[in-house]
C-alpha positions as a printed NumPy array, in Angstrom:
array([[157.363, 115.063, 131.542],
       [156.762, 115.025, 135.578],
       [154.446, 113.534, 136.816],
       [152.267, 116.669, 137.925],
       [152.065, 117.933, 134.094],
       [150.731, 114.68 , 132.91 ],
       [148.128, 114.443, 135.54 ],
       [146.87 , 118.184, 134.508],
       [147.076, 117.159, 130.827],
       [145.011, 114.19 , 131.254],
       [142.418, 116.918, 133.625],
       [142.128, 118.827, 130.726],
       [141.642, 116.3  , 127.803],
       [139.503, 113.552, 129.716],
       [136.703, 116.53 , 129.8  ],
       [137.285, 117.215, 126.567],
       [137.028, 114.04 , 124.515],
       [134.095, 113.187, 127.335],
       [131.918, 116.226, 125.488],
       [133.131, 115.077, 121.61 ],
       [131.86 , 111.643, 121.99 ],
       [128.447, 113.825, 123.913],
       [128.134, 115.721, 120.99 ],
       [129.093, 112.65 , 118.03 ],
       [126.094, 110.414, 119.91 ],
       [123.32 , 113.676, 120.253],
       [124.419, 113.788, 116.388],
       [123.727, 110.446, 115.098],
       [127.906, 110.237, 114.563],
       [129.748, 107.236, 115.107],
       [133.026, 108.455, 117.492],
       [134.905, 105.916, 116.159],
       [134.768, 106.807, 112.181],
       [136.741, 109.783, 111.47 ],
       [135.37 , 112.888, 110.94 ],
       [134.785, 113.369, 106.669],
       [136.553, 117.182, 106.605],
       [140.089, 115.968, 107.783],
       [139.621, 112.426, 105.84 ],
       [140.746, 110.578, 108.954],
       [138.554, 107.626, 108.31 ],
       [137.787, 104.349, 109.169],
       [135.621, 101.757, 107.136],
       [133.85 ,  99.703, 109.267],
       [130.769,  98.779, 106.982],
       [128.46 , 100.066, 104.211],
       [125.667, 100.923, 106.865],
       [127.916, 102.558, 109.087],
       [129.625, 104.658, 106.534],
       [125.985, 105.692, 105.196],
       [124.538, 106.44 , 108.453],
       [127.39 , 108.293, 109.664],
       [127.053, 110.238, 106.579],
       [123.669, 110.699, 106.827],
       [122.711, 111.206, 110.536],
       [120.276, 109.645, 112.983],
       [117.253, 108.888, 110.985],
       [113.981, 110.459, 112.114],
       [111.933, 108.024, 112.836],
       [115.086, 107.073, 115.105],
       [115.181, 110.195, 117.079],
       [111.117, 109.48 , 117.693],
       [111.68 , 106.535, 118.959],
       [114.745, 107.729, 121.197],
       [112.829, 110.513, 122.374],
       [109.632, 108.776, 123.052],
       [107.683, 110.214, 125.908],
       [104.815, 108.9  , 127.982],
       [101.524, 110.188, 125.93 ],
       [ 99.558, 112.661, 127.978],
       [ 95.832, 113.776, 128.293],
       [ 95.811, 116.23 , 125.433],
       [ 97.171, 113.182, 123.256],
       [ 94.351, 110.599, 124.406],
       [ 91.629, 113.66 , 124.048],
       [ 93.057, 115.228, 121.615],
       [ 91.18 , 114.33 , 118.501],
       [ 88.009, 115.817, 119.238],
       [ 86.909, 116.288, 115.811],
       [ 86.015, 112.327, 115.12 ],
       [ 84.687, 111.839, 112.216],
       [ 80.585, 110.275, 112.476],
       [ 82.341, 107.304, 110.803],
       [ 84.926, 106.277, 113.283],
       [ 83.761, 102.881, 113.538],
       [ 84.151, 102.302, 109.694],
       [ 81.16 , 101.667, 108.924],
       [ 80.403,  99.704, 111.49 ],
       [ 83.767,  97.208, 111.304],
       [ 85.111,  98.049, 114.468],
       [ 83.412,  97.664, 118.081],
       [ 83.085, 100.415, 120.182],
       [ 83.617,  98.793, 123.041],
       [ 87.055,  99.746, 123.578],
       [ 88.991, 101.988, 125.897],
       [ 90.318, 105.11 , 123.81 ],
       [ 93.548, 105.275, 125.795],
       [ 94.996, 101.534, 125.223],
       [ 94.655, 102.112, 121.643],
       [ 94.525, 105.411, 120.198],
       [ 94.716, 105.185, 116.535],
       [ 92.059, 102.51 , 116.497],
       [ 89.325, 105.715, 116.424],
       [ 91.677, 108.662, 115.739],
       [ 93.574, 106.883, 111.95 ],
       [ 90.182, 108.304, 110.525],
       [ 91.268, 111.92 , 110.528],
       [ 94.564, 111.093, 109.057],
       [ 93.302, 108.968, 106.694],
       [ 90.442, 110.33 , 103.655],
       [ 87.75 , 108.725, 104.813],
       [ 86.871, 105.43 , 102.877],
       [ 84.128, 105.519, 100.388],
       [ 83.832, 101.505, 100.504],
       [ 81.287, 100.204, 102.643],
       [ 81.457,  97.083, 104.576],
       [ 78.806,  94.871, 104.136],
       [ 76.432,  94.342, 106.874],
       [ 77.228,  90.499, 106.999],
       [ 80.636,  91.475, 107.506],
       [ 79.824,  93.554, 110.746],
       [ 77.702,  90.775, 111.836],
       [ 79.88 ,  88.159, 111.122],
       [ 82.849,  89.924, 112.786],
       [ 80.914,  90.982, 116.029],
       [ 80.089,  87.133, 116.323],
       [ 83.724,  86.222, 115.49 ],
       [ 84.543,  88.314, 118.791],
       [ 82.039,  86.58 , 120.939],
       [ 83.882,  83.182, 119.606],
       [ 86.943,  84.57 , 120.757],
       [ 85.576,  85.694, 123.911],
       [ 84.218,  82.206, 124.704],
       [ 87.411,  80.206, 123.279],
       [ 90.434,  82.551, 123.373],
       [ 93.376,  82.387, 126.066],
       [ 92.891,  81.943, 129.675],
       [ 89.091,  80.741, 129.285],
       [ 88.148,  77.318, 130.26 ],
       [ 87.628,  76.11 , 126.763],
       [ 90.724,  76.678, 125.653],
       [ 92.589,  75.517, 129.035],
       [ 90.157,  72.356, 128.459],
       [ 91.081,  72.074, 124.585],
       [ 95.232,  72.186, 125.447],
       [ 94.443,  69.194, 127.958],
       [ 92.62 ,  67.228, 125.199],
       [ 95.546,  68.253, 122.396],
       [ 98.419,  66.783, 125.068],
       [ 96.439,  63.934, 126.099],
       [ 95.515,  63.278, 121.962],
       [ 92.045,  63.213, 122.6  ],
       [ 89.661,  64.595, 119.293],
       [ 86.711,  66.033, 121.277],
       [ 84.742,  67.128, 117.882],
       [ 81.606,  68.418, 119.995],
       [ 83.675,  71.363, 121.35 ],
       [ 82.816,  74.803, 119.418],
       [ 86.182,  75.793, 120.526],
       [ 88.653,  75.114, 117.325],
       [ 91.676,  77.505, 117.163],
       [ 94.068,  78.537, 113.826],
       [ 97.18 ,  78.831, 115.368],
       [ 99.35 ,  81.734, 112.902],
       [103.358,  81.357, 112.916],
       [105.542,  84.318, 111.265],
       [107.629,  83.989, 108.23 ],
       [109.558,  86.558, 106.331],
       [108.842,  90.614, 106.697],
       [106.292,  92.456, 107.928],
       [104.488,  93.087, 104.761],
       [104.295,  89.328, 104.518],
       [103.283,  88.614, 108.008],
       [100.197,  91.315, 107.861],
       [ 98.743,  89.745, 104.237],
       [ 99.252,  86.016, 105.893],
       [ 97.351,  87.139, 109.262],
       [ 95.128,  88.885, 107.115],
       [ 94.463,  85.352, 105.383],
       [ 94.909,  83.241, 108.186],
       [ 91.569,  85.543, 109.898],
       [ 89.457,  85.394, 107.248],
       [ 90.062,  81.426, 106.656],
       [ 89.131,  81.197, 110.952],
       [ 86.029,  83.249, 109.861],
       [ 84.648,  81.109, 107.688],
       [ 85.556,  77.685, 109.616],
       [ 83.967,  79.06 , 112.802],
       [ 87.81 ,  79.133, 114.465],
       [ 89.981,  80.888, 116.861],
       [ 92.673,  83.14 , 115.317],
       [ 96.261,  82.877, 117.893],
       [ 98.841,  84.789, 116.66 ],
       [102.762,  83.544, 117.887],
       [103.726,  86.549, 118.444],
       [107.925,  86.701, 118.119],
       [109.987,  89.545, 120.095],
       [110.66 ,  91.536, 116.638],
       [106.53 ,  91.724, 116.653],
       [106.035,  93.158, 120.128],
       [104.333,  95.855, 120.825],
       [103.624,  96.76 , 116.917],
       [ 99.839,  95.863, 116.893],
       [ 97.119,  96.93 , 119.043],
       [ 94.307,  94.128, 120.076],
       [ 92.351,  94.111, 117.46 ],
       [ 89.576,  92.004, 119.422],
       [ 87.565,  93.743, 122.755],
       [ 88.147,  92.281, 125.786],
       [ 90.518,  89.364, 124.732],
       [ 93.69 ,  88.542, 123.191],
       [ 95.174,  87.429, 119.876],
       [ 98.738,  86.16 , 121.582],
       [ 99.269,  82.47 , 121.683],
       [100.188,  82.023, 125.626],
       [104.297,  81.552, 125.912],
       [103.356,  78.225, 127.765],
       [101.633,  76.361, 124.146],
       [102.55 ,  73.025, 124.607],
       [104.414,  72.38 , 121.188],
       [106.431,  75.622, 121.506],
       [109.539,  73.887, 120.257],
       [108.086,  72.284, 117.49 ],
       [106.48 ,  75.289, 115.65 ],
       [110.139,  76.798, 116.132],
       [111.383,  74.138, 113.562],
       [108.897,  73.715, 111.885],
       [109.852,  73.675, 107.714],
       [108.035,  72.528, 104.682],
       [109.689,  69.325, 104.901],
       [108.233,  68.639, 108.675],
       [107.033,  65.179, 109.106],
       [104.196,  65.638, 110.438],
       [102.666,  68.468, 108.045],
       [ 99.62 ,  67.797, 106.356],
       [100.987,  67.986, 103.179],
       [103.871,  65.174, 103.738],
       [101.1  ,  63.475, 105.722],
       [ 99.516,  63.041, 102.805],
       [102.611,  62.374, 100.774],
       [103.047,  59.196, 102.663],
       [ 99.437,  58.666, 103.046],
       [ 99.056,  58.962, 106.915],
       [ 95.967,  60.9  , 106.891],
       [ 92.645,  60.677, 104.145],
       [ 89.344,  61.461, 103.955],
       [ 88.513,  57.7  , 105.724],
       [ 91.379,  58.133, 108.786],
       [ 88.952,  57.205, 111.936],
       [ 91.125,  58.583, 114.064],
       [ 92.017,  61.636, 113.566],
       [ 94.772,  63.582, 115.332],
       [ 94.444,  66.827, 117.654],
       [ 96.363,  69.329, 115.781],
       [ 98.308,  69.314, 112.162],
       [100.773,  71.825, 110.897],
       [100.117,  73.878, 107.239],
       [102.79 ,  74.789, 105.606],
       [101.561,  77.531, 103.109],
       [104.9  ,  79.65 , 102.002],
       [106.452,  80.113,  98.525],
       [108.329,  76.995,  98.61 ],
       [105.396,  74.818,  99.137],
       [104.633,  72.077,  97.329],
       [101.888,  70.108,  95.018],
       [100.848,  68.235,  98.529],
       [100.942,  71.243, 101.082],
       [ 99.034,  73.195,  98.215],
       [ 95.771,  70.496,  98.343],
       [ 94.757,  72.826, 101.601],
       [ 92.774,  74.99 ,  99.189],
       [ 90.752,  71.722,  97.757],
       [ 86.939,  71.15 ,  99.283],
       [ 87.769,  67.374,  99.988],
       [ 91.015,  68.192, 102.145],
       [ 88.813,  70.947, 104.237],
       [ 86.466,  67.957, 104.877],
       [ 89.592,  66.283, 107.04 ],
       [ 90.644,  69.785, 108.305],
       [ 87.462,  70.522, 109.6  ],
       [ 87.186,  67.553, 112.413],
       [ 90.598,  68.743, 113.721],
       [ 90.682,  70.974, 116.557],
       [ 94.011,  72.55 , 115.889],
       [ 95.368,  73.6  , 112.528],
       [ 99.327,  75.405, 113.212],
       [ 99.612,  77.379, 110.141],
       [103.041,  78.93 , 108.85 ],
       [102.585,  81.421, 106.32 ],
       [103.572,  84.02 , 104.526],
       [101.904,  84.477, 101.422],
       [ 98.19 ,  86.282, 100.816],
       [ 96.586,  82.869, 100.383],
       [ 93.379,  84.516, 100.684],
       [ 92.759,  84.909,  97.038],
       [ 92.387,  80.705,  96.358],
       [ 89.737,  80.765,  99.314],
       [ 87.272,  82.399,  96.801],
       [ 87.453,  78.835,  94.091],
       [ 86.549,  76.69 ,  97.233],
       [ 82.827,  75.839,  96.322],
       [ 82.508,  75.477, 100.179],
       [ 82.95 ,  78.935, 101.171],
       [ 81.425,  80.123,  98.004],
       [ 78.376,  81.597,  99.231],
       [ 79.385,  82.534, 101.992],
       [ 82.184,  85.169, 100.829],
       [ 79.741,  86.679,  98.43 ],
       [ 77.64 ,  87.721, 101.612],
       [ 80.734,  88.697, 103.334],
       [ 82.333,  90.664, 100.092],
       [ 80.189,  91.521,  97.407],
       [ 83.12 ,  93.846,  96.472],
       [ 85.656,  92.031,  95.889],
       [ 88.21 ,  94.251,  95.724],
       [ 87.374,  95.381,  99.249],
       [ 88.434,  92.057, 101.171],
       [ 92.245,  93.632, 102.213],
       [ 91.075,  96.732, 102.994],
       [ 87.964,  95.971, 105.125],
       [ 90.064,  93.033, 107.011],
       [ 93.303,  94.954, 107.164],
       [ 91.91 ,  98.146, 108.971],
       [ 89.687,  95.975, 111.054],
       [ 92.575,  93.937, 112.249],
       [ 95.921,  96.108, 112.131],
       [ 96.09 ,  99.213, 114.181],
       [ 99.459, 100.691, 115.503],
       [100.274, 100.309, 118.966],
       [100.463, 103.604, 120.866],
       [103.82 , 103.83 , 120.663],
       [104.278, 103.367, 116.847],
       [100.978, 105.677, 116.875],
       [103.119, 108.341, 118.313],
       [106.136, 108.384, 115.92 ],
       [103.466, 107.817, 113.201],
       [100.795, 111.397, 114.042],
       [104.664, 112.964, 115.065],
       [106.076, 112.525, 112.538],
       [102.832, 113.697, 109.787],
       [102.297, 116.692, 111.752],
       [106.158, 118.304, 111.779],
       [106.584, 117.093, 107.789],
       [103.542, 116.513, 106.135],
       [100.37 , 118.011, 107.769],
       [100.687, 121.437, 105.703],
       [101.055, 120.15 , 102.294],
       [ 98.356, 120.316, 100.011],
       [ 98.767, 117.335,  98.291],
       [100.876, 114.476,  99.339],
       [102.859, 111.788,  97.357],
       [103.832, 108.837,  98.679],
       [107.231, 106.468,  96.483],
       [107.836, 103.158,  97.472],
       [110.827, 101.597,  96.811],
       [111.844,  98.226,  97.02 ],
       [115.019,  96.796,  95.257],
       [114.98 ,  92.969,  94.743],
       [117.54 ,  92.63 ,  92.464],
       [120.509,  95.028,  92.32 ],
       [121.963,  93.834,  89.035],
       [119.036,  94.541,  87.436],
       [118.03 ,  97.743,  89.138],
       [120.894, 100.543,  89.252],
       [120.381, 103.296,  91.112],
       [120.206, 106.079,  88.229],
       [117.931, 103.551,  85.643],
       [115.488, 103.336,  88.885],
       [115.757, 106.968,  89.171],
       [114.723, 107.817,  86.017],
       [112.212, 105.209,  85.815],
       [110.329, 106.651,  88.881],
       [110.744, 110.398,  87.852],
       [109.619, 109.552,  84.349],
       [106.348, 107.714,  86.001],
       [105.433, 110.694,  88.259],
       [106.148, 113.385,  84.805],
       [103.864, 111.033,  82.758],
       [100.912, 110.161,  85.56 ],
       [101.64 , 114.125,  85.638],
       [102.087, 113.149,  89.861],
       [105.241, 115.761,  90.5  ],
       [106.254, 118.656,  87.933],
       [109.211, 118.49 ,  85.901],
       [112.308, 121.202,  87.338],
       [114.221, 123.557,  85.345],
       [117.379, 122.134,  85.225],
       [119.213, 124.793,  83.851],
       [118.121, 127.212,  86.876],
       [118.407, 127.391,  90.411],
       [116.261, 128.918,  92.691],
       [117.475, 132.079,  94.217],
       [114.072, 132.817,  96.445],
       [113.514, 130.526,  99.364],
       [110.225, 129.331,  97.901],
       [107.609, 130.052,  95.289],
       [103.787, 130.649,  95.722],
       [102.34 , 127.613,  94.052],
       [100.955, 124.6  ,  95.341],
       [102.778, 122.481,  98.093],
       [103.494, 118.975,  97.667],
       [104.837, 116.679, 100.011],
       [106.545, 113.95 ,  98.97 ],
       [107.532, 110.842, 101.157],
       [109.713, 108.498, 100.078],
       [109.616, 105.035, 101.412],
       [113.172, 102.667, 100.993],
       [116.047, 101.067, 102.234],
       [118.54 , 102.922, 100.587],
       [118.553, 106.598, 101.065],
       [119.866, 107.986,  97.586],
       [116.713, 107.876,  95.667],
       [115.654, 110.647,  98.705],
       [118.832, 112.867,  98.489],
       [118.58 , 112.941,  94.532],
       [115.026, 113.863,  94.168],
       [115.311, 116.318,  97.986],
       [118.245, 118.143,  95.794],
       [116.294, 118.32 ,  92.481],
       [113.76 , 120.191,  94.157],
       [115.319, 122.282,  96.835],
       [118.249, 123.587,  93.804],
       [115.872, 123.92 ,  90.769],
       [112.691, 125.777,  90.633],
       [109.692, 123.543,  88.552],
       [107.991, 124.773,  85.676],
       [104.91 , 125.083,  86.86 ],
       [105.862, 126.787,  90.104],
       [104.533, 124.609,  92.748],
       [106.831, 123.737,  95.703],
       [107.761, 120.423,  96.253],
       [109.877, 119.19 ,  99.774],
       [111.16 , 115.761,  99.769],
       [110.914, 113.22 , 102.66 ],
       [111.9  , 110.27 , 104.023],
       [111.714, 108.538, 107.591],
       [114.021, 106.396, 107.717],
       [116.838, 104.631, 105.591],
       [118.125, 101.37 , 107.11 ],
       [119.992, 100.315, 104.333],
       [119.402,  97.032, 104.658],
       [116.201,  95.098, 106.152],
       [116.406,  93.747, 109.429],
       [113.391,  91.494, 109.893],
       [114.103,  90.067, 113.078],
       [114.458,  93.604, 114.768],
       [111.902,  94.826, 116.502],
       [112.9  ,  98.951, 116.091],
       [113.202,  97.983, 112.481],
       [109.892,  96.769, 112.723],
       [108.278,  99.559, 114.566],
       [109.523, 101.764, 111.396],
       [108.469,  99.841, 108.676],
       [104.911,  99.583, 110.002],
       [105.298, 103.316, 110.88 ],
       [106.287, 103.755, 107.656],
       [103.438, 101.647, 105.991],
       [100.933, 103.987, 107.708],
       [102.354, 106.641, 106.3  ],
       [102.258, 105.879, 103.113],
       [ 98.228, 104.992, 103.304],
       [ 97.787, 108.431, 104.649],
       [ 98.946, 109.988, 101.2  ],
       [ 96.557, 111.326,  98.75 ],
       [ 98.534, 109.464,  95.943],
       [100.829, 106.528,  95.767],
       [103.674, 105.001,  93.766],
       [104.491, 101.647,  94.686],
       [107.024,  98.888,  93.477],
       [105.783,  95.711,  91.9  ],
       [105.545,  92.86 ,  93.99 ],
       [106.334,  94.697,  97.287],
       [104.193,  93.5  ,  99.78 ],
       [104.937,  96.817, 102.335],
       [103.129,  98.599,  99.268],
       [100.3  ,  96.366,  99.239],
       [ 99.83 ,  96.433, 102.654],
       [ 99.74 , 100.601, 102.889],
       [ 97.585, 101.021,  99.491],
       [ 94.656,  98.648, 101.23 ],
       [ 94.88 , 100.829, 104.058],
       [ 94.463, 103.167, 102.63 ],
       [ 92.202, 102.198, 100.162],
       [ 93.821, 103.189,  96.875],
       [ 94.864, 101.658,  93.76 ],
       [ 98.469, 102.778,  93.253],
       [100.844, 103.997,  90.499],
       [102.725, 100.995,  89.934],
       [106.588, 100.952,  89.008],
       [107.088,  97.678,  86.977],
       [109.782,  95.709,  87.401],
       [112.819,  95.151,  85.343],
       [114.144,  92.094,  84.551],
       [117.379,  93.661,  82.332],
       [119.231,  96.73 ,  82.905],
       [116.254,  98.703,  81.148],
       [113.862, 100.598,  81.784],
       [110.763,  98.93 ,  81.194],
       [108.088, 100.691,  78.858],
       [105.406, 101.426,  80.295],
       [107.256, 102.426,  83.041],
       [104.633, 102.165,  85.323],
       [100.737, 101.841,  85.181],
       [ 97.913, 102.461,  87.098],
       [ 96.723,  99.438,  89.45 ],
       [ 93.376,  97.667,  88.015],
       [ 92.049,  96.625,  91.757],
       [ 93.833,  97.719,  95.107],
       [ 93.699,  94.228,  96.122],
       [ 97.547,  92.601,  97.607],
       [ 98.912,  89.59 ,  94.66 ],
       [ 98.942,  86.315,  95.614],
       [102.458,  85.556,  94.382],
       [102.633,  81.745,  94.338],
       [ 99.101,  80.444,  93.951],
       [ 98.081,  76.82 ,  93.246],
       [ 97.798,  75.504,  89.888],
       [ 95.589,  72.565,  90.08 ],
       [ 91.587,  72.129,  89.784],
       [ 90.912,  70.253,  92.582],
       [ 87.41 ,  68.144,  90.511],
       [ 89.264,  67.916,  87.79 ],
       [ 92.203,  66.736,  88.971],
       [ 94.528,  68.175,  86.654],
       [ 97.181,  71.516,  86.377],
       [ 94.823,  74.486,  85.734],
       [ 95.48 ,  78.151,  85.247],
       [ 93.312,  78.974,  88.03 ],
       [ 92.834,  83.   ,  87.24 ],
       [ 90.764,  81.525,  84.238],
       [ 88.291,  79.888,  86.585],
       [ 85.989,  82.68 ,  88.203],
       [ 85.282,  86.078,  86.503],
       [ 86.592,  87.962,  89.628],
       [ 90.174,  85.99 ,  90.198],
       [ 92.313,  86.695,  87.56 ],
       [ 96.788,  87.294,  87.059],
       [ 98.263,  90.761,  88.367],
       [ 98.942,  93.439,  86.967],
       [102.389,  93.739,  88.718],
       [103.118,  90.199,  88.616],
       [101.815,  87.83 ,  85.728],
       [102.508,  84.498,  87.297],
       [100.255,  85.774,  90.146],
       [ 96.364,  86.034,  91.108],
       [ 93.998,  88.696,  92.9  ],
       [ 90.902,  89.718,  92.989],
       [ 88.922,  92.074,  90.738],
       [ 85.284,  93.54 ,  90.579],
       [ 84.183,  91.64 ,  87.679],
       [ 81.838,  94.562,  86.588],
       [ 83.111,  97.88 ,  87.805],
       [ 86.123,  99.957,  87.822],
       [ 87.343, 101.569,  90.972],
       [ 88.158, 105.194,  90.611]])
């Protein structure tokens, strides 16, 4: 060939493959796996097979096409409901615009029949006057990180700060903040938040006129970053080797907690009345966490009192402090309201299915399946199809349910979206299947991950029913936002499906899944859910504790 010819040949295909690989990235397709009708393929990974087969995910396209929100947006929920402040938890002394779903979640949400005490709303609006006072770029705390370098305990300071550090997933991190406030609530502290890059920009303020961050220039920035259970200078292994006791004169500035699920006997004497008696007199406690501690706060005789002023109802303590504290950011607020008004907004009833997976051995895909559609026939949730039919009309005149699926793995969506699109129920409502996103496999330390999990958690608490998966903390997190007590699927610790298959939740409070086991007076291993009427083991977890009402039963 001349060289002419091969110059207009390359003309001609250059354009060409320019507009496949155009179209292959508008269409979620990966260029370089071959396309499935001519089986030219090439296996790169499980997640890249799955989401070439699948598409771009929704909540991916949202975030892709994010646009700057306009007037109609920020004014746009006129109707408020009277009870936008939640009964009184939230201030209104914020600007609408730099955080919109703090005062517009209300008409997504059914509004809450629970009630927040008013010891609660006067506690919290003197908690933000603390944090006014003490919080970043005030001269208390400037004056409190001078004493901390220079190791000097100035006990007469009002200023004393809880200093949260992330562990794990974002269900975890929320119930751990969740704890980590109410614990500065009732110790008169400052609540500082390290807040990683996969957390940016996921949380609104929840605090007028200050901020929650821990400044990037904390002096002891490198140490939190390795800082492990077996860190010397924890209080728990300070008290292993007897460095620190209720007669230590001089006390130090700041100590690290280590409350996660591998803590031990030592790091667990935090929740004992004599240890808060040392805790107390130091200015800085560095907490990592990620459990919902907040459960073993209620046998501390020294907050006693005061948490049956804050929470009479005690199976309101998650859902009060979680939609006081947690509110989408506007841009997760966007793909959140988006996304509910093009799928679910029309539905007359809406069904929310979380899924989570922890063990794949003992959780196949089609014993799952049928565990979850044998729940929602039973709780009598969805309608059963007519297998041996398809539908021939487009759709039927009965009810509408929506039903949004919540998981990693997409299958459990594409089985039940193809059950009800191909077979018409029995009792001839219409059911349409969705789910956000399917990431296949959780990337904590993403941030867009991030932004759809808590997208996704939202969603789910904006669903007139729920099905959740024991011991999921992304379910806990979206049923006390929503104020629910779910369906829950039990777990399975053989390839069975367990029986019950699933069971109504006895409080919507979150499980503490690794609480302490030791009577602090007595001095001796307890099974504390046997200690106070109102703590006792979950229902999705036996090993673990949360709260009850003691004398009522939540509808």
């Amino acid at each position: 060939m001349t060289r002419f010819p091969k110059i207009a040949v390359l003309s001609i295909a250059l354009p060409v493959l320019f507009i496949l690989v155009l179209i292959c990235r508008d269409r979620g397709l990966n260029p370089f796996i071959g396309a499935v009708g001519n089986e030219t393929h090439l296996v790169l990974s499980r997640s890249a097979v799955l989401n070439t087969f699948i598409g771009e995910d929704d909540l991916s396209k949202l975030i892709r096409e994010d646009e700057p929100t306009s007037e109609d947006e920020i004014n746009g929920e006129n109707q408020l409901s009277s009870d936008k402040l939640l009964g009184g938890l939230l201030a209104p002394n914020f600007t609408k615009r730099d955080c919109l779903s703090r005062y517009q979640s209300i008409s997504y949400r059914k509004s809450s029949p629970y009630v927040p005490s008013l010891y609660l709303v006067s506690k919290l609006r003197e908690y933000e006057k603390l944090h006014n006072r003490c919080g970043p770029d005030t001269e208390s705390y400037k004056n409190s990180i001078k004493d901390m370098v220079s190791g000097q305990n100035d006990s007469s300071s009002e200023c004393r700060y809880v200093v949260w550090i992330a562990r794990a997933g974002l269900g975890n991190r929320i119930l751990s903040i969740a704890s980590a406030f109410l614990y500065a609530l009732l110790t008169n502290r400052v609540l500082l938040i390290d807040e990683e890059p996969e957390m940016a920009n996921l949380f609104c303020e929840p605090f007028p006129n200050a901020t929650w961050l821990l400044p990037k220039d904390f002096p002891f920035m490198y140490r939190i970053s390795r800082f492990k259970q077996n860190y010397a200078k924890s209080y728990g292994n300070m008290l292993k080797k007897n460095k620190i006791n209720a007669s230590t004169e001089l006390l130090p500035t700041h100590l690290y907690l280590y409350l996660c699920n591998d803590y031990d006997h030592h790091d667990k004497l935090f929740f004992c009345d004599q240890d808060q008696t040392i805790l107390r007199n130091i200015p800085w406690l560095i907490m990592k966490s990620n459990l919902y501690f907040l459960p073993s706060l209620f046998l501390m005789s020294s907050f006693e009192e005061e948490l049956d002023k804050l929470f009479p109802d005690k199976e309101m303590v998650f859902h009060h402090l979680g939609r006081y504290l947690f509110h989408p950011s506007n841009h997760v607020w966007k793909l959140i309201t988006s996304y509910y008004k093009k799928y679910l907004a029309d539905a007359e009833e809406r069904v929310g299915i979380q899924i989570r997976i922890f063990h794949k051995n003992s959780s196949p895909f089609q014993q799952v399946m049928d565990q979850i559609l044998s729940c929602t026939d039973k709780e009598k949730l969805l309608p059963q199809v007519d297998m041996g039919k398809s539908i021939v009309a487009p759709f039927g005149k009965g009810k509408s349910k929506a039903v949004l699926i919540t998981s990693l793995i997409p299958s459990y969506y594409e089985k039940m979206k193809n059950m009800y699109l191909k077979h018409p129920t029995l009792n001839g409502e219409v059911v349409a299947v969705y789910q956000a996103s399917h990431e296949v496999t959780q990337h904590t330390m993403k941030n867009v991950h991030n932004q759809k999990a808590w997208a996704e958690i939202n969603l789910l608490s904006m669903m007139d029913v729920l099905v959740t998966s024991a011991g999921s903390t992304f379910g806990y997190v979206a049923q006390g936002l929503g104020g629910k007590r779910p369906w829950i699927l039990y777990k399975t610790e053989t390839q069975k499906i367990p029986d019950p298959v699933c069971g109504r939740a006895m409080s919507m409070e979150p499980c503490f899944h690794c609480p302490q086991v030791y009577d602090c007076k007595a001095k001796r291993e307890v099974d504390t859910a046997t200690i106070i009427p109102y703590l006792r083991h979950c229902d999705d977890l036996y090993w673990g504790t949360k709260l009850f009402n003691s004398s009522s039963q939540k509808p």
